[in-house]
C-alpha positions in Angstrom: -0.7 -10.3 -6.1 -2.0 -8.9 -3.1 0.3 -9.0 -0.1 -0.5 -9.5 3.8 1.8 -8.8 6.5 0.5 -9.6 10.1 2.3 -8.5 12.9 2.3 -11.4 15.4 2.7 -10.0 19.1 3.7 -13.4 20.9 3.3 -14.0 25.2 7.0 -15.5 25.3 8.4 -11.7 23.7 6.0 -9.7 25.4 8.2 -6.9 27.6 6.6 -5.0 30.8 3.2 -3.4 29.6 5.0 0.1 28.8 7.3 -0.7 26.8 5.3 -3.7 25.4 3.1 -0.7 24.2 5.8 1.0 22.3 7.1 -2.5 21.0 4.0 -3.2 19.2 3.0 -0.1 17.6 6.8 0.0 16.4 5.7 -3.7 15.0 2.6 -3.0 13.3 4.1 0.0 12.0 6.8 -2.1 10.2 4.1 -4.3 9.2 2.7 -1.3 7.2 6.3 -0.3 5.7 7.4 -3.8 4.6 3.7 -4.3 2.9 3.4 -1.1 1.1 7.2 0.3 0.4 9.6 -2.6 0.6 7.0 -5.2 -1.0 5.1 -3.0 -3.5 6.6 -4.2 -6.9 5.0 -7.7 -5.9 1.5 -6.1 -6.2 1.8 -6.1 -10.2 3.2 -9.5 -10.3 0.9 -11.6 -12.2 -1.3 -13.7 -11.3 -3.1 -10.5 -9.4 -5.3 -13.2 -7.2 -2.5 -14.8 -5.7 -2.1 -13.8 -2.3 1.7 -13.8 -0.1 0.8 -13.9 3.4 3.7 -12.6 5.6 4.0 -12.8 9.5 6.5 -10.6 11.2 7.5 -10.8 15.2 9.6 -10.7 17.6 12.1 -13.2 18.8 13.4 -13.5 22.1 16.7 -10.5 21.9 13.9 -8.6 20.2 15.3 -9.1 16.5 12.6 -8.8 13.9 11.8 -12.2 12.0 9.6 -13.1 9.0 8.0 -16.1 7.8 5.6 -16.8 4.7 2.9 -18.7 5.6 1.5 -19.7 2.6 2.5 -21.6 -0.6 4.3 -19.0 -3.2 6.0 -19.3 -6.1 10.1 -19.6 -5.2 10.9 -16.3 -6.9 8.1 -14.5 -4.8 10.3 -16.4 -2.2 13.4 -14.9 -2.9 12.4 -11.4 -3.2 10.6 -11.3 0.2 14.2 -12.9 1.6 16.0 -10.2 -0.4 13.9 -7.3 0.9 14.0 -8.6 4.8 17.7 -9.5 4.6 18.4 -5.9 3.6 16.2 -4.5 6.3 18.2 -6.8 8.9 14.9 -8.7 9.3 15.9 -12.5 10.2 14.1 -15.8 9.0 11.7 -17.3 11.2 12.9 -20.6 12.4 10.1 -23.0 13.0 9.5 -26.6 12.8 7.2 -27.7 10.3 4.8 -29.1 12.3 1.8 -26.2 13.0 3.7 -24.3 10.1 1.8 -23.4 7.0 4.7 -23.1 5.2 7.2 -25.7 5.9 10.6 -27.2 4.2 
């Protein structure tokens, strides 16, 4: 399975442009960590061509959040919630509609 995590810098989260800097880089660089340490194991799941698309932000008190974006299999679902919940990363809360991934 290969795995994607996108750091999403949104305009409504966006701090002054120094810190904004910092911010971003500290996102992307958790990006990287969750992808490649936290999420490795899924990499050998079978089938290897699925893909699990991850988007990680900010919300507005600066919490990390996650969302999948694309259809997975529930158990793929449940470790991803497992690894973010013990990183302190929070659900993404959005409404279906313009959501890939909706329930």
């Amino acid at each position: 399975m290969k795995v994607t995590v996108l750091p999403i810098i949104e305009s409504e989260t966006v701090p002054a442009a120094p810190l904004a800097k910092v911010m971003n880089e500290r996102l992307r660089r958790l990006a990287m960590e969750l992808r490649d340490i936290h999420l490795n194991e899924l990499e050998t799941i079978e089938p290897m061509f699925e893909d699990l698309v991850i988007y990680i932000g900010y919300n507005t008190k600066y919490s990390i959040r996650w969302k999948i974006v694309n259809d997975v299999p529930a158990r793929i679902e449940t470790i991803v919630a497992d690894q973010c919940a013990l990183l302190g990363y929070i659900r993404w809360k959005t409404p279906t509609l313009n959501s890939f991934h909706g329930r």
